[in-house]
C-alpha positions in Angstrom: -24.2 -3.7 22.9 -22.8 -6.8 22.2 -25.3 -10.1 23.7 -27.5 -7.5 25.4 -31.1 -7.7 24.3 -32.8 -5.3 26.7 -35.1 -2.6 24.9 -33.7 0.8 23.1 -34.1 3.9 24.4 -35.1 6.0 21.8 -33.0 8.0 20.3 -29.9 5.9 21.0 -28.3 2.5 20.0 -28.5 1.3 23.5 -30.6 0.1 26.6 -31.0 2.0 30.3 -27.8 -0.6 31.5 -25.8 1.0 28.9 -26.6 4.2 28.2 -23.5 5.5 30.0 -21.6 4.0 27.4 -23.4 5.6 24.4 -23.1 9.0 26.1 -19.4 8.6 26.4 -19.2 7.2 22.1 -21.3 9.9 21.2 -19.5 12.6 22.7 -16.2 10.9 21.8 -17.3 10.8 18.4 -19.1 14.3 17.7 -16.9 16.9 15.4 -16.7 19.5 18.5 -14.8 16.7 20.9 -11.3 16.5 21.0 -10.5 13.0 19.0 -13.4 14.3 16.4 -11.5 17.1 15.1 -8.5 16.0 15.5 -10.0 12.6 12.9 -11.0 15.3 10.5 -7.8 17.8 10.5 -5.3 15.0 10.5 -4.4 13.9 7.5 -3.0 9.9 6.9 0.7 9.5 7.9 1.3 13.0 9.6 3.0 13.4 12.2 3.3 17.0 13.5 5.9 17.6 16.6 3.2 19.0 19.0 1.1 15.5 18.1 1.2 12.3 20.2 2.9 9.3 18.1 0.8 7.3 15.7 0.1 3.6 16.6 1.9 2.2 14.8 0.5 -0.6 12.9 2.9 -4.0 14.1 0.9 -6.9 12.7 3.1 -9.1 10.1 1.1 -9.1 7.0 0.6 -12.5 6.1 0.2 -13.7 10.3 -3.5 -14.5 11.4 -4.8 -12.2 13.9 -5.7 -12.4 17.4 -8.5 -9.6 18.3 -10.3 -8.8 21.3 -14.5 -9.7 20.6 -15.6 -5.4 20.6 -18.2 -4.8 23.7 -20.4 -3.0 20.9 -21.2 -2.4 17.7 -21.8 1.5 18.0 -19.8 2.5 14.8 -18.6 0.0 11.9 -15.3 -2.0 12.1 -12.3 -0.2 10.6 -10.7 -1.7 7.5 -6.5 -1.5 6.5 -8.0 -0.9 3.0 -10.1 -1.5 0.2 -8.7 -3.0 -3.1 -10.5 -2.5 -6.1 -10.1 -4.2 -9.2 -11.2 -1.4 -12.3 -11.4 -2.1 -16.3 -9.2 0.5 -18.2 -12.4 2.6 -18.7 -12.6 3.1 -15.0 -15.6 1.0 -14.2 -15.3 -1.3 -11.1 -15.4 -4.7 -11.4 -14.3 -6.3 -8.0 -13.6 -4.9 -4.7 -12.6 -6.3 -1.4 -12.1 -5.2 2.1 -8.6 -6.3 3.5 -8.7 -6.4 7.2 -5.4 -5.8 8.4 -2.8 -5.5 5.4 -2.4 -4.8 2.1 0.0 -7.6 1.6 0.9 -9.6 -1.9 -0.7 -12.9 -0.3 -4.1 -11.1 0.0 -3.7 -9.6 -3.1 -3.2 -12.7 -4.7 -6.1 -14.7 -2.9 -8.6 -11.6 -4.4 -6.8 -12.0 -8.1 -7.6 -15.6 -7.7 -11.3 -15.4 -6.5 -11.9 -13.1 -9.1 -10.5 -14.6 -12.3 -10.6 -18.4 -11.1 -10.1 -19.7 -14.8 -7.3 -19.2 -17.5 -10.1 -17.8 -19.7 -10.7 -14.9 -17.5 -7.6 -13.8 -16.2 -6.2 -10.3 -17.8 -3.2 -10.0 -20.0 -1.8 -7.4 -17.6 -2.6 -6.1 -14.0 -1.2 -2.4 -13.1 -0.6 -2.3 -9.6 1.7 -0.6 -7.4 3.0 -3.5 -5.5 3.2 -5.8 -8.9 7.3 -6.2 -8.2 6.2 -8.0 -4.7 3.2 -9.5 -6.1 5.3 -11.2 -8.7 7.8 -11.9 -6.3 5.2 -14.0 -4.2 4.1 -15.7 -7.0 7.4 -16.9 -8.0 8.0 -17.7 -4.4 5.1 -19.7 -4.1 4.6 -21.5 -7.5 1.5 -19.6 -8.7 3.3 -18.0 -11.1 4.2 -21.2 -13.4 0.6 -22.4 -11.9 -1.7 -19.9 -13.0 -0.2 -16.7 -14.3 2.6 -17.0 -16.1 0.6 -18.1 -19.4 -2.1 -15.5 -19.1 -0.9 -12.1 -17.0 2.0 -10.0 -16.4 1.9 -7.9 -13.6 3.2 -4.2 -14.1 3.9 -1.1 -12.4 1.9 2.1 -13.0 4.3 5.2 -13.7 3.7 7.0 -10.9 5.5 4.4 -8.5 7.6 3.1 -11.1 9.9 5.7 -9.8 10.5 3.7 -6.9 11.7 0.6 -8.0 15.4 -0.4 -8.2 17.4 -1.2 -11.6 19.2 -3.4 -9.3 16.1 -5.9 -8.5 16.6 -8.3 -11.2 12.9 -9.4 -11.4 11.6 -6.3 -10.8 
């Protein structure tokens, strides 16, 4: 529990005081409740008539974010996503967790903290949002800045097939 520092009861991740609480996470939380089967039978995005409506996630992307302080750390904090960066052979060489969006700013921060020189950015970076990547950069003068001498940003072929002849940059 969060700024309690009474004594474990064994067995559990909280005090006597709180107990009541860690009864109600771990049945909440066990595959045979309710909300535990239904984590491991839905599947992202699905949305079956006899199933309540997702939350739907209405934090802007780029906005900071106001959150409530958790009352405890029972399980870990829940991440929007995790970007890696991989070499062509498949091997991981970055990764970050991105709180709350996926969005072309955070993106870019990550490209930046990883290849902070000119020496060590790539030639190209596949990515499925490259089209609003490169539109951010444009928009925000990293592009003549930083990567317009080193990188180009392209589009893997399996979402290519979304993108717009239309979209002049893209």
């Amino acid at each position: 529990m969060r700024e309690c520092s009474n004594q474990k009861i064994a067995g559990t991740q909280a005090c006597e005081q709180h107990k009541r609480e860690w009864d109600k996470h771990v049945q909440n939380h066990t595959c045979q409740s309710f909300q535990g089967a239904r984590r491991i039978l839905r599947r992202p995005g699905e949305s079956l008539p006899w199933q309540p409506a997702a939350h739907v996630n209405s934090q802007p992307h780029d906005e900071p974010t106001t959150e409530a302080p958790r009352g405890n750390y029972f399980s870990p904090s829940r991440f929007y996503c995790i970007e890696t960066i991989c070499a062509p052979c498949g091997a991981v060489i970055a990764w970050a967790k991105f709180a709350k969006s996926e969005s072309p700013t955070n993106i870019l921060k990550f490209l930046e903290s990883v290849y902070p020189t000119e020496e060590s950015q790539p030639d190209y970076i596949c990515i499925d949002k490259a089209c609003q990547v490169l539109q951010t950069t444009v928009s925000n003068g990293s592009w003549d800045a930083i990567w317009k001498k080193t990188t180009r940003f392209i589009v893997d072929a399996y979402h290519y097939i979304n993108h717009r002849t239309t979209d002049y940059l893209c």
